[in-house]
N, C-alpha and C positions, 0 to 999 in steps of 0.2 A: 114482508111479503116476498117470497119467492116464485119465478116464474120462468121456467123452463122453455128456450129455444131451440129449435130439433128442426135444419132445413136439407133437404134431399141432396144439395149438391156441398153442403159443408159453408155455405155460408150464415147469417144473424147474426151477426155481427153489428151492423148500424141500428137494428130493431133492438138488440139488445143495449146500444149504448142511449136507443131513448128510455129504454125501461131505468134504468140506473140514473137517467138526468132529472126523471119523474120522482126520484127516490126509492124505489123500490129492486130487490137486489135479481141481478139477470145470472141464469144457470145456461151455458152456453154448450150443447151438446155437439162436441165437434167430428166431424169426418163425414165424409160420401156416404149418403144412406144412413144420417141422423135421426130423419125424421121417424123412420121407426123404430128406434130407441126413446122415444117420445115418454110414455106411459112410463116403461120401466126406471128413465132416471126421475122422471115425477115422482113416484112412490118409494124410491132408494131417496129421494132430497126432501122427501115430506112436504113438497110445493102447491102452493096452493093455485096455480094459474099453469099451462102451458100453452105454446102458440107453435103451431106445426108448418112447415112450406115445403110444397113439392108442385110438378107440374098442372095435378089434379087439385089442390089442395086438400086431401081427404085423408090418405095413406095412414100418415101419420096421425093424426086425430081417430081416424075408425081405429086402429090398433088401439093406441089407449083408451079408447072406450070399452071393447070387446073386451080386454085383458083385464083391466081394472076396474070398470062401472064409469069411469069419469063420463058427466055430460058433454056432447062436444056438439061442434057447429061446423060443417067442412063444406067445402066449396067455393071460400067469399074469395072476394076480389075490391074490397075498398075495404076504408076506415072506419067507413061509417055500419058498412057490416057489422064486424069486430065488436063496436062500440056496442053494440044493439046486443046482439049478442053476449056480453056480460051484463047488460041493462035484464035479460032475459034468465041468468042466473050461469050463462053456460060456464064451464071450465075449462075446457080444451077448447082452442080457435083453430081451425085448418084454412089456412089462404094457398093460393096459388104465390109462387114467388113475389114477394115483394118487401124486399129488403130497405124498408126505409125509416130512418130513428123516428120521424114525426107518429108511424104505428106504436111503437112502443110507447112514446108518451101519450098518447090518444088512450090505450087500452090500460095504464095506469091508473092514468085520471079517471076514465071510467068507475075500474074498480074500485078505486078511492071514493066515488060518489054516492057507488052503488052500497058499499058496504059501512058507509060511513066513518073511512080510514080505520077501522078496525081491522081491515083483513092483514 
């Protein structure tokens, strides 16, 4: 499972190191104004998951959506968001900054539940 991290001011870094403790492999889209490169390195990585952060939490997820069809969810602000949000089928997650590895393993696990570790 690949899942693409894309944050406005060039960090995901800690979110991406929960994704990978979760087991699943993290695509770290680096530099100022990642997050809208969102989509495009989704669909160059064939990834099945992206997670977007910027002030709004939106930028980046409405771009991958409009560009490519992905489902997305923008706005949140907790984990429990997130969680729901893959519970919901989404694809694309848009949070306001928040750079924390316990998100990555939370939104793993999720998907792992939701898809029954086939994803």
């Amino acid at each position: 499972m690949k899942i693409v991290v894309a944050d406005r001011m060039g960090k995901g870094q800690n979110v991406a190191k929960g994704i990978e403790k979760a087991g699943a492999e993290a695509i770290l889209v680096p530099g100022i104004g990642a997050d809208m490169k969102l989509g495009d390195v989704m669909n160059k990585e064939k990834a099945d998951f992206g997670i977007s952060f910027c002030g709004s939490g939106g930028a980046g997820a409405l771009m991958a959506s409009n560009k490519y069809g992905y489902s997305e969810r923008h706005g949140m602000r907790s984990i429990t968001e997130g969680v729901t949000a893959i519970q919901d089928g989404i694809k694309v997650l848009g949070f306001g900054f928040m750079d924390k590895e316990e998100l990555g393993e939370k939104i793993v696990e999720a998907i792992k539940q939701k898809y029954s570790e086939k994803a």
